[in-house]
C-alpha positions in Angstrom: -4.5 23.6 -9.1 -4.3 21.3 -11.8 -5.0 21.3 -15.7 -6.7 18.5 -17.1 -6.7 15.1 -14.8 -3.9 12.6 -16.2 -6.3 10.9 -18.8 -7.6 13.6 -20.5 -4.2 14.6 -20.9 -3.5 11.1 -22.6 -6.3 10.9 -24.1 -7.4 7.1 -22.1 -5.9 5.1 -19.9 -2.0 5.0 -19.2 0.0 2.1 -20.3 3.7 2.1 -20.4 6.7 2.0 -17.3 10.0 3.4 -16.7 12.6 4.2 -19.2 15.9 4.7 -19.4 17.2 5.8 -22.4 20.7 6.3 -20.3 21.9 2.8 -20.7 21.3 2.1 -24.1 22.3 3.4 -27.5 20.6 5.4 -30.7 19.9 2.3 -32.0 17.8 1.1 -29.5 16.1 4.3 -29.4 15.1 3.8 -32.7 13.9 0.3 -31.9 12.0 1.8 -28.7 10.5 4.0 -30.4 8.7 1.1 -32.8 7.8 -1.2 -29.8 6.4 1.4 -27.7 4.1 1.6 -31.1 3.5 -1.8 -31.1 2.6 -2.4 -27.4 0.8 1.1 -27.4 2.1 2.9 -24.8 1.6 6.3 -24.4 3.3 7.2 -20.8 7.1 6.8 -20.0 8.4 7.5 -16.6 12.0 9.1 -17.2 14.5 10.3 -15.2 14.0 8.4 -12.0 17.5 7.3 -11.1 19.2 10.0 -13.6 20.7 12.8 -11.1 24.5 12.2 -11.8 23.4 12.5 -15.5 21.8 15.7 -14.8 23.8 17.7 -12.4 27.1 16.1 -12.9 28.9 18.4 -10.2 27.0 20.8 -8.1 24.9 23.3 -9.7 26.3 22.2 -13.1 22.7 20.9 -15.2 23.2 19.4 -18.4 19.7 18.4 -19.9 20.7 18.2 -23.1 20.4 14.0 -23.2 16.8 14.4 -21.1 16.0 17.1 -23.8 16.6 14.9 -26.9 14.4 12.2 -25.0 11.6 14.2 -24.2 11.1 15.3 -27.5 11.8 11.9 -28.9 8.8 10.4 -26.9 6.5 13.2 -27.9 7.3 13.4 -31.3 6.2 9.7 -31.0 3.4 10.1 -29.2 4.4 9.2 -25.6 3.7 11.7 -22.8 6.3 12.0 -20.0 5.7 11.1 -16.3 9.4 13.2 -15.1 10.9 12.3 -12.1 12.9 14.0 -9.7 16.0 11.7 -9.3 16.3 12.5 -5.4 16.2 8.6 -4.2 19.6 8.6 -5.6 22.4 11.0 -4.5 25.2 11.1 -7.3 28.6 10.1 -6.2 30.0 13.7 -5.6 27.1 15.2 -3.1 27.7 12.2 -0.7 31.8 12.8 -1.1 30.7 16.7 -0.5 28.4 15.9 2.2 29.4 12.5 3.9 27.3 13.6 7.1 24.2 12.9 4.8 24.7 9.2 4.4 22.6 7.1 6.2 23.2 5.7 9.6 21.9 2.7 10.7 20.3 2.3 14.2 23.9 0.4 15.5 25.5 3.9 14.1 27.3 2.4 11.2 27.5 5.2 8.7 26.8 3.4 5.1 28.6 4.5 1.7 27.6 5.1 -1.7 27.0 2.9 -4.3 23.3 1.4 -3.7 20.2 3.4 -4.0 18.6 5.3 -0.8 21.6 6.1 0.8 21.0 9.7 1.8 19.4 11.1 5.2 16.1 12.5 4.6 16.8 15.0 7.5 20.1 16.2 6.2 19.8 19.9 5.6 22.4 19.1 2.5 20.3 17.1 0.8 17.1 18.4 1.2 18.5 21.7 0.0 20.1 20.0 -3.3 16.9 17.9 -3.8 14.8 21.4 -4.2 17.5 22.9 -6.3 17.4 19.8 -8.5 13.7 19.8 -8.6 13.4 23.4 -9.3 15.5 23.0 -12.0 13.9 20.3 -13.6 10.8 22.3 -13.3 11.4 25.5 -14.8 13.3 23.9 -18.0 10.1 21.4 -18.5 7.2 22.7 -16.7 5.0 23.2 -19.3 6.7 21.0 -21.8 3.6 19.4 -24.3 5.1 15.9 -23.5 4.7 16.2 -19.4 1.8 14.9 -18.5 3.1 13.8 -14.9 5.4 14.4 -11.9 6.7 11.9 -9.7 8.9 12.8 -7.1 11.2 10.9 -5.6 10.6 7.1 -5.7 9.5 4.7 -2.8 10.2 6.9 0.2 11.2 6.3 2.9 14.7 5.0 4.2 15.1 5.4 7.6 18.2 7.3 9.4 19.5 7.9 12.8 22.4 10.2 12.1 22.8 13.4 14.6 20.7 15.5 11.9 18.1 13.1 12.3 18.2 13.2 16.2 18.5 17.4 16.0 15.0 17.0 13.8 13.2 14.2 16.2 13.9 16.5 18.9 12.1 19.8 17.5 9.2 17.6 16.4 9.2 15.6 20.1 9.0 19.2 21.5 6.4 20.0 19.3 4.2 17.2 19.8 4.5 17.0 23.5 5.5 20.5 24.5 7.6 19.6 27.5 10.0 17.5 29.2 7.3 16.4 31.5 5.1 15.2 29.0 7.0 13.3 27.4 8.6 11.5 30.1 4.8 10.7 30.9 3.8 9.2 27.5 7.2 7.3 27.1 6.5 5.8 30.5 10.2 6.3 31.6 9.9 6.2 35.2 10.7 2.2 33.9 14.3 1.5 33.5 15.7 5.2 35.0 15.3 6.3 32.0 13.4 9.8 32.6 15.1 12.4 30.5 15.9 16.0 32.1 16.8 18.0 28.7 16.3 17.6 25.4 19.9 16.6 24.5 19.4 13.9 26.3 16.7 12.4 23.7 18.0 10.5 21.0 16.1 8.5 18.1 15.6 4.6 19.3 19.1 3.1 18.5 20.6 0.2 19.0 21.1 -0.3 22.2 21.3 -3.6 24.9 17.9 -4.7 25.0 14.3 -3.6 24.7 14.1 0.0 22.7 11.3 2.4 24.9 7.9 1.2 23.5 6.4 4.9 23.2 10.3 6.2 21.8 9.9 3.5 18.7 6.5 4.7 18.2 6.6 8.8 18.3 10.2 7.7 15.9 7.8 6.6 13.1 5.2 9.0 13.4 8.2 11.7 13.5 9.5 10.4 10.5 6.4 10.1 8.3 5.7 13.4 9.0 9.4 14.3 7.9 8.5 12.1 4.5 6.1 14.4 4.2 7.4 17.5 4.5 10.3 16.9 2.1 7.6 15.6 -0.4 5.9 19.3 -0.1 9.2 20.8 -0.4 9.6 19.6 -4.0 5.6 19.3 -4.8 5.8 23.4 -3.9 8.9 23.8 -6.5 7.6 22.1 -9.1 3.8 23.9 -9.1 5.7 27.4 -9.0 6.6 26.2 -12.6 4.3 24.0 -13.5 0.2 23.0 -13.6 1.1 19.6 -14.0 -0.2 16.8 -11.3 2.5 15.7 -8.7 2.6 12.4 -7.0 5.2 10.0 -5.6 4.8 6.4 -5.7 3.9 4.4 -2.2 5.5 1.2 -1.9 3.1 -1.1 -1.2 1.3 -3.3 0.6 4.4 -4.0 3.6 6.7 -1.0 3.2 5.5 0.8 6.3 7.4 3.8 7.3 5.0 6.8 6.9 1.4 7.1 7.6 -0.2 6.3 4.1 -3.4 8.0 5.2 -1.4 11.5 5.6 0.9 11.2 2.5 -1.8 10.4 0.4 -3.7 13.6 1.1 -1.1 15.4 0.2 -1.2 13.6 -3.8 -2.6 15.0 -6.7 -3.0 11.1 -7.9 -2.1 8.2 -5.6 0.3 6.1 -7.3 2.0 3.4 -5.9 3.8 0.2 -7.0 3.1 -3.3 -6.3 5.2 -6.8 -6.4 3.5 -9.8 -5.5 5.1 -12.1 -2.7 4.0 -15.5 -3.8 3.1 -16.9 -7.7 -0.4 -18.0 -9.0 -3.8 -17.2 -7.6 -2.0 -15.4 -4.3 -0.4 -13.2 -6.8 -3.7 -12.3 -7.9 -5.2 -12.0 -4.5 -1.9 -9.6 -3.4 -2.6 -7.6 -6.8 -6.1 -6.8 -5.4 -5.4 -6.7 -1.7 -2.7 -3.9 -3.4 -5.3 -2.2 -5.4 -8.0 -1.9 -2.9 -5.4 0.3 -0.2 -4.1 2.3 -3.1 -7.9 3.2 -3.8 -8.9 3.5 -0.8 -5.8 5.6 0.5 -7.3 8.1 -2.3 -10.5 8.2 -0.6 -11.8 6.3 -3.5 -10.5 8.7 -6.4 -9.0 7.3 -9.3 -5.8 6.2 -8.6 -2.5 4.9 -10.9 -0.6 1.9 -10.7 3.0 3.3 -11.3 5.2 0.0 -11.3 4.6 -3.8 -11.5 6.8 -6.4 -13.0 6.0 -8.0 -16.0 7.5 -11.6 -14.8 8.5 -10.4 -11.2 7.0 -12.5 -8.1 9.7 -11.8 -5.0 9.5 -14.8 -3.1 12.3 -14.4 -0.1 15.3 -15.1 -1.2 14.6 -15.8 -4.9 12.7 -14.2 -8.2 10.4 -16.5 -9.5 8.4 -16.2 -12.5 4.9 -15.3 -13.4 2.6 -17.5 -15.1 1.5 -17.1 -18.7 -1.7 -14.4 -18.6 0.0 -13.0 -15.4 0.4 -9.9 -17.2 -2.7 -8.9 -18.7 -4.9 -11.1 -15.8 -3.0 -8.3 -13.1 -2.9 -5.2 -14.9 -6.6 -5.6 -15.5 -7.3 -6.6 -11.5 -5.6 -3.0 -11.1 -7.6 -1.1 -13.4 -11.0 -3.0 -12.6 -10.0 -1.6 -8.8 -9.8 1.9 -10.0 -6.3 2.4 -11.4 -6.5 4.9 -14.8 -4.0 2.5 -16.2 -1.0 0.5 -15.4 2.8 1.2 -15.6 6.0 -1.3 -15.1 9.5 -1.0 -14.2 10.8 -1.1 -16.6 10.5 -0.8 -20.5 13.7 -2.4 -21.5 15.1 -5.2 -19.0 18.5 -3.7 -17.9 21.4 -5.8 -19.4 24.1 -4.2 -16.7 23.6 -2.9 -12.8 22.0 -3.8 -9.9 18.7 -4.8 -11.6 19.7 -6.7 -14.0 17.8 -9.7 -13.4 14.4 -7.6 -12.3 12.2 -8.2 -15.6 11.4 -5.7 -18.3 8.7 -4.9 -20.9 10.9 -5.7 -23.3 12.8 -8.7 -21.7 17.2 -9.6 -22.8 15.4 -12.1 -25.2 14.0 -9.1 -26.9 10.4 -8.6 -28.9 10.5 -12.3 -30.3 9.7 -13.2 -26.8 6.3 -14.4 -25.0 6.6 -11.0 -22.4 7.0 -8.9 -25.0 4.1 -10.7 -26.9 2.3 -10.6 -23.7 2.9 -6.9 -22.9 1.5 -5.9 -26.7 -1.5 -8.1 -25.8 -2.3 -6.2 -22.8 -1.3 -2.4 -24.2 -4.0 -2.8 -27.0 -6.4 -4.4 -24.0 -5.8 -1.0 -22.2 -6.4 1.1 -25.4 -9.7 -0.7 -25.5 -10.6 0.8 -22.3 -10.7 4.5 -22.4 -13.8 5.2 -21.8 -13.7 3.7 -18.4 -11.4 6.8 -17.4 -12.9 8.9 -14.5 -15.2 6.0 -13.0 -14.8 4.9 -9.5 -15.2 1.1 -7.7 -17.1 1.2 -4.2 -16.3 -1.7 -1.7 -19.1 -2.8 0.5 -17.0 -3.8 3.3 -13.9 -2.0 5.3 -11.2 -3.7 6.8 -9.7 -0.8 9.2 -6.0 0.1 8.6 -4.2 2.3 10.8 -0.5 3.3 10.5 -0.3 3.6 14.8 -1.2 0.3 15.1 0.9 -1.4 12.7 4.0 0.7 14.2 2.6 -0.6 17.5 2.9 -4.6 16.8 6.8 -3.8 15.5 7.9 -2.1 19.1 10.3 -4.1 21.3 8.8 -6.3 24.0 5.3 -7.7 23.1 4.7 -11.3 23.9 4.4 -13.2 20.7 6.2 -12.2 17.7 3.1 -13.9 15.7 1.3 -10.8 15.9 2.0 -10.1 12.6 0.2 -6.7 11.4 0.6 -7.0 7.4 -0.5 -11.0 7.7 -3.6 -10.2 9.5 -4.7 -7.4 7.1 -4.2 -9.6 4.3 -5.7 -12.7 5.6 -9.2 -10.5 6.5 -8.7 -9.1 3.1 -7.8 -12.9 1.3 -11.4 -13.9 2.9 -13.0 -11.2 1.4 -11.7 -11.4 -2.0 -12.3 -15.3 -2.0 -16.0 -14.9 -1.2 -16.6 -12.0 -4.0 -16.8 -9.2 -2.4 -15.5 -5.7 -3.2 -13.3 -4.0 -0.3 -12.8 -0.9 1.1 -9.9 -0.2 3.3 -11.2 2.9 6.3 -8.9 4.3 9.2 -10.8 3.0 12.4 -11.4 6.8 13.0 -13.1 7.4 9.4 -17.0 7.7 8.7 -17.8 4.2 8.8 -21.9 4.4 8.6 -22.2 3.7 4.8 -20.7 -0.1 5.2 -22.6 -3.0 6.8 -19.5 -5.1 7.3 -16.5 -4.1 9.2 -13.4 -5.8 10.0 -10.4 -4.8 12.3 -8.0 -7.4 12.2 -5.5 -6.2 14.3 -6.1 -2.8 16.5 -3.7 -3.3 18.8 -3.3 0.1 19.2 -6.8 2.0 19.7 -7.2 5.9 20.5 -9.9 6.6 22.6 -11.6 8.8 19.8 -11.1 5.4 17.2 -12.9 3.2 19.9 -15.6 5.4 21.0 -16.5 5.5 16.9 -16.3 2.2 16.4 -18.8 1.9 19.1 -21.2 4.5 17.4 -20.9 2.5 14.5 -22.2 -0.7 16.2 -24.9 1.1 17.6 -26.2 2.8 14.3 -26.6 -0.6 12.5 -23.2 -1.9 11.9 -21.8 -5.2 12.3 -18.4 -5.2 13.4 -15.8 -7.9 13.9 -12.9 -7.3 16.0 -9.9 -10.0 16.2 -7.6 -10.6 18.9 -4.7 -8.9 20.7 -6.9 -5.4 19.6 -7.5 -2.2 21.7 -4.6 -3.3 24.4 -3.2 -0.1 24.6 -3.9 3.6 24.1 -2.6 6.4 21.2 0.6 6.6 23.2 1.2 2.6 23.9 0.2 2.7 27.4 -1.5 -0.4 28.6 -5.6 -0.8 29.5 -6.2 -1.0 32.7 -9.2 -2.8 34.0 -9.5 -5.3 30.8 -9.3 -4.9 27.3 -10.2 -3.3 24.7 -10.6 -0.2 25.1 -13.9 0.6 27.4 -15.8 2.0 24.7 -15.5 -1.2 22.4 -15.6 -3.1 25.0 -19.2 -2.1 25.7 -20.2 -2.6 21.6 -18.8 -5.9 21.9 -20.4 -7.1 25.1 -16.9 -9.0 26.5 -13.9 -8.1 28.5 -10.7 -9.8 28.2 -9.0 -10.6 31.3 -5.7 -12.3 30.2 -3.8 -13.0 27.3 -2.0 -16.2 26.3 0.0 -16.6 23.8 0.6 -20.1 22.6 4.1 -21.7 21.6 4.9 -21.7 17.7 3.2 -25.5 17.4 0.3 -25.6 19.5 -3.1 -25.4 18.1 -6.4 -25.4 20.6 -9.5 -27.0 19.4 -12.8 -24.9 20.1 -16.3 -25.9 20.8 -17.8 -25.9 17.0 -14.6 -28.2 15.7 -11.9 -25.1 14.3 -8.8 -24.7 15.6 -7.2 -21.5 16.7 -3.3 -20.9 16.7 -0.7 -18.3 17.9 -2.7 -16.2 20.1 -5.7 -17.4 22.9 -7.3 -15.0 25.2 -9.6 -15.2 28.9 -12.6 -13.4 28.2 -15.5 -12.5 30.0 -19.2 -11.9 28.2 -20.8 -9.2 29.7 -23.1 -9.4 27.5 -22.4 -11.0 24.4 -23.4 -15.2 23.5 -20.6 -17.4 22.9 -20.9 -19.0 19.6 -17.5 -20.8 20.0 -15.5 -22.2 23.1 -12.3 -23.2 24.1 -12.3 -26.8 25.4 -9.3 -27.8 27.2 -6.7 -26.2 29.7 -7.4 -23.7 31.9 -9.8 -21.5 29.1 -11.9 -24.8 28.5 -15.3 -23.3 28.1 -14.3 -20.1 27.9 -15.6 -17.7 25.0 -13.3 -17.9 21.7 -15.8 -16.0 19.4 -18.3 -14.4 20.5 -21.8 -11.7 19.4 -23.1 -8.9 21.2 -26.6 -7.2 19.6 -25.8 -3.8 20.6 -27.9 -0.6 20.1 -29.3 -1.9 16.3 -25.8 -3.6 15.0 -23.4 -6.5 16.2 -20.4 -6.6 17.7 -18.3 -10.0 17.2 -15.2 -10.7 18.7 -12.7 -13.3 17.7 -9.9 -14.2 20.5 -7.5 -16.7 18.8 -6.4 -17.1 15.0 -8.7 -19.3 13.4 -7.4 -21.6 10.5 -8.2 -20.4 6.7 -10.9 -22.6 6.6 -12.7 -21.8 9.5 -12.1 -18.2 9.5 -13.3 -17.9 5.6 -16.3 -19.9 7.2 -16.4 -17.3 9.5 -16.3 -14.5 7.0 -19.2 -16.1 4.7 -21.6 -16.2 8.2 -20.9 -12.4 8.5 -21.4 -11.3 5.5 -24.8 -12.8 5.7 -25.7 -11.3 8.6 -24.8 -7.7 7.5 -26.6 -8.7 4.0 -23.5 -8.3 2.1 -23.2 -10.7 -1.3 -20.5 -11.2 -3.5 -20.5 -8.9 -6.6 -22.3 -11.1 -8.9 -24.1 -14.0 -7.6 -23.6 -17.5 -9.2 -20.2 -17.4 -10.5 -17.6 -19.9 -9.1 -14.6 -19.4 -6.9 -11.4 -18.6 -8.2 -13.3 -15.9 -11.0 -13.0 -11.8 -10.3 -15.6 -10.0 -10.3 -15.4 -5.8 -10.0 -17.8 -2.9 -11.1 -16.9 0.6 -12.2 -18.9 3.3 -11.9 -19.0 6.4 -13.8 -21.1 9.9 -12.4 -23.0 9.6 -15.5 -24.8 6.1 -14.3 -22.1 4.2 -16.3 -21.1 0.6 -15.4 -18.5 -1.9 -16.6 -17.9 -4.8 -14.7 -14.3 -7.0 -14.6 -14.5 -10.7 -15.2 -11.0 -12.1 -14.3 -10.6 -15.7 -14.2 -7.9 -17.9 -12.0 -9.6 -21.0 -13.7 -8.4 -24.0 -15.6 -12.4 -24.3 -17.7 -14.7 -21.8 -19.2 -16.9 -20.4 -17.6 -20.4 -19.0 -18.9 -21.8 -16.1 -18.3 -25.1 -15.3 -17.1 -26.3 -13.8 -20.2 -24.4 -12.3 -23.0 -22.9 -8.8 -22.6 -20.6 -6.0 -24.9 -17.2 -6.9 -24.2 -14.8 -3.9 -24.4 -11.6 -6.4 -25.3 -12.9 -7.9 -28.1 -15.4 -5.4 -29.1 -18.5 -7.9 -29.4 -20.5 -9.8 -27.5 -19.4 -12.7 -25.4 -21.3 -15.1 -23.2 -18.3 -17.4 -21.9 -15.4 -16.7 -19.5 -12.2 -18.6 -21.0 -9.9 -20.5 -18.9 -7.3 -17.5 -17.7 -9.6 -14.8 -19.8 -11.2 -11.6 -18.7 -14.0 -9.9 -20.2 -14.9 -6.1 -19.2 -18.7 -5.8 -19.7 -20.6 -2.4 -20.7 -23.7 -3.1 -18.3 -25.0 0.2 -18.4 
């Protein structure tokens, strides 16, 4: 049990990032210490990447540096967020212990000198990363600056060393309790490749062609629950010294290799990080696509944005640059999506290492620079917004995630590579956002009742406890849309037999699919109402259900592309190709009016935010955020926290945060 929740320990929200004190000089102390005043930060992450600092041989600490910061930042009124520095073995425990280096599927063993490099099942490093935390713990445990611990940072790399296969084993016997069992839910009668002992089981290496399905699958699950228990490990050290909260910080929205559901149970705050993919508006959109999972993941509690970057957008193979606003226009997107404040790696851009070019609060042109002016502008906007602390943001729609059936669209051997797992959960999402509406992410086994909308993009994978759920849900009232290639196969990747989906959903939606047919990387059908679907087409059946959309050439000419079943007192829709944005946002709207669902405030124009907080005492501030060129004016005028008056226009680029109740 905690003391005090992270806000009240700061007194509002958090603003600040990572720092690293390490590579710089007293004279840049001195300076940080008068920025950090400047741009109002109050919480500093320290100590991330610092282990060879701190244990410079083996059991050797020296925390006199990390003392002398510690006190700095508090004497200056910055609380401490303290890492345990485990991501990033120091040079001597991987010369010590060269069997805990990572091995990549093809069995190359890597070397130091990147982050990560470590086995997460080596018993040498998960030994030294308790001793480290334990030490950190009991020197700053109850230190009046340590508001936070963050353990680790961004698990999880992925090893398939002999420790790791020694650990999949135990767990495979666990989870399937014999030889016989597993051979049945691995489907190795295929290929000769039934196993008859345990040492014969090996995690899915490289090897000459298609990996087992149901080995690739019981790997990931195996190894998110090994994330997991090495994150308990340290959490369990730490609290035997210290009330503080612990967290670690999910990498999100692609990096996929735990269950988010399960490691987020185990947080006293979610925090994750989040680094936009493309610039502009879908830099925005990817901000709140990020936000809604990291809320969500926290079953709606508060949550805490732990890094962005301040002029970061990875694109591929290149960096590129936000745009001016970027900075306050996506912090605020976080915090109007629950976040209790907003934190960047890093403070000061790094002028040596591998990160050199990844931007910083304070960039290498220093404080006479538009980021730095930029970051100033949007500390004191967060110091504006304390009273917001506590309240919670309440979708009314849920697009289903599930960890299972992303892992299941990655295994070897499906037929179209364009089943792409991430795409489709942001694309649902994208549509969402775009029409105004507030959304909820829900595993497709959660409570679903309370939403009129749902949407499950891609359920590929679909236990029979998920589908018989989504099938109470129809019947209770719910409308549900379901998209293609979903339900195919069962918790352990084994194939439905007799049509799919699954036979529960099958009966909510009213339609069984009797082939699949993937099209080639160019072709594009055109269906009955004038859209066009791509990468994926389906023979279905309605047993039941009206076809609103056909195809209309080819062997599925007049056969159902979308259809709607009324099922006890809900819908079920089902969508069997990928319709074009256009379409499928047309789509979208024509649901959401069917399940009675509007956008958060009615009459404001695309391209402008809109998201209400909601505190227990009957509270409410809402988030104006807009991605427009021209004012916009508001309905009438309202209190506006950042300016401390009252406003009645949006300005191009501006956000307003409204007391409304």
């Amino acid at each position: 049990m905690t003391s005090l929740h992270l806000t009240d320990r700061l007194g509002g929200l958090a603003f600040g990032g990572d720092y690293n004190p390490e590579q710089w000089d007293e004279p840049v102390w001195k300076e940080d210490d008068e920025l950090m005043r400047r741009a109002r930060v109050n919480l500093a992450t320290v100590g991330v990447f610092s282990w060879a600092l701190l244990e410079p041989e083996e059991g050797r600490y020296d925390f006199a540096w990390l003392d002398t910061h510690v006190d700095r930042l508090h004497a200056n009124g910055v609380a401490v967020d303290l890492a345990t520095p485990t991501a990033s073995p120091p040079p001597w425990f991987t010369l010590a212990h060269p069997d805990a280096l990572t091995v990549r599927p093809d069995g190359t063993r890597l070397t130091h000198g990147s982050r990560d490099t470590y086995c997460l099942t080596a018993p040498a490093y998960r030994n030294a990363s308790r001793r480290i935390a334990g030490a950190l713990a009991e020197r700053y445990g109850d230190h009046p600056a340590l508001a936070l611990w963050h353990v680790h940072n961004e698990y999880a790399t992925l090893c398939y060393c002999d420790h790791t296969a020694a650990a999949f084993r135990v767990w495979l016997r666990d989870r399937h309790g014999s030889l016989d069992a597993l051979n049945e839910a691995w489907g190795t009668a295929f290929w000769s490749q039934r196993y008859g002992s345990w040492e014969q089981v090996l995690p899915p290496r490289a090897t000459n062609w298609h990996k087992n399905p149901g080995q690739q699958l019981d790997f990931h699950r195996f190894w998110s629950d090994e994330v997991i228990a090495a994150y308990r490990e340290q959490r369990e050290t730490i609290r035997a010294h210290s009330d503080r909260p612990v967290t670690t910080n999910l990498m999100l929205p692609a990096y996929q290799n735990m269950d988010l559901w399960a490691l987020a149970r185990e947080l006293d705050v979610v925090s994750s990080d989040q680094y936009p993919s493309a610039p502009g508006l879908d830099a925005a959109a990817d901000a709140a696509f990020h936000a809604d999972r990291a809320r969500s993941l926290g079953g709606g509690r508060p949550w805490l944005l732990m890094e962005q970057g301040t002029n970061t957008v990875y694109d591929r193979d290149r960096v590129l640059a936000k745009e001016p606003g970027d900075v306050l226009r996506h912090t605020l997107g976080h915090i109007a999506r629950g976040s209790e404040g907003a934190l960047f790696f890093q403070w000061r851009q790094s002028r040596a290492g591998a990160e050199t070019w990844h931007s910083g609060m304070v960039p290498h042109a220093g404080s006479d620079s538009r980021i730095f002016r930029e970051v100033t502008q949007t500390g004191e906007a967060v110091a504006r917004l304390g009273e917001l602390a506590g309240s919670t943001v309440t979708g009314s729609v849920a697009v289903l995630h599930d960890a299972d059936a992303w892992w299941a669209l990655g295994v070897d051997g499906l037929p179209s590579a364009g089943l792409d797992y991430h795409a489709a959960l942001g694309r649902a999402h994208r549509a969402l956002w775009d029409a105004g509406v507030t959304v909820d992410f829900a595993h497709p086994g959660h409570d679903l009742g309370r939403y009129p909308l749902v949407v499950a993009p891609a359920l590929f994978l679909l236990s029979d406890e998920a589908a018989e759920n989504l099938r109470r849900y129809v019947a209770g009232g719910g409308t549900l849309l379901v998209q293609h290639a979903s339900g195919y196969v069962d918790d352990r990747l084994h194939a439905r037999l007799g049509g799919y989906p699954a036979p529960p959903l099958r009966e909510a939606l009213g339609i069984r699919v009797e082939e699949y047919r993937p099209l080639r990387r160019d072709e594009r059908l055109t269906l009955s109402d004038g859209s066009h679907g791509t990468v994926w087409s389906e023979s279905v059946r309605a047993d039941g259900a009206q076809t609103l959309a056909a195809y209309t050439h080819g062997m599925l000419a007049d056969r159902p592309a979308l259809t709607r079943h009324r099922f006890g007192t809900g819908q079920g829709w089902y969508l069997s190709t990928l319709l074009d944005d256009t379409a499928y946002a047309a789509l979208v709207a024509r649901l959401l009016g069917e399940a009675g669902v509007g956008p958060e405030v009615q009459g404001l124009p695309r391209r402008v935010e809109a998201v209400t907080r909601h505190a227990p005492d009957g509270r409410r501030w809402r988030f104006l955020i807009s991605h427009r060129t021209e004012p916009v004016p508001l309905p009438e005028p309202a209190h506006d926290l950042l300016t401390g008056g009252p406003v009645s226009e949006l300005p191009p680029g501006g956000c307003v945060v409204l007391r409304i109740a």
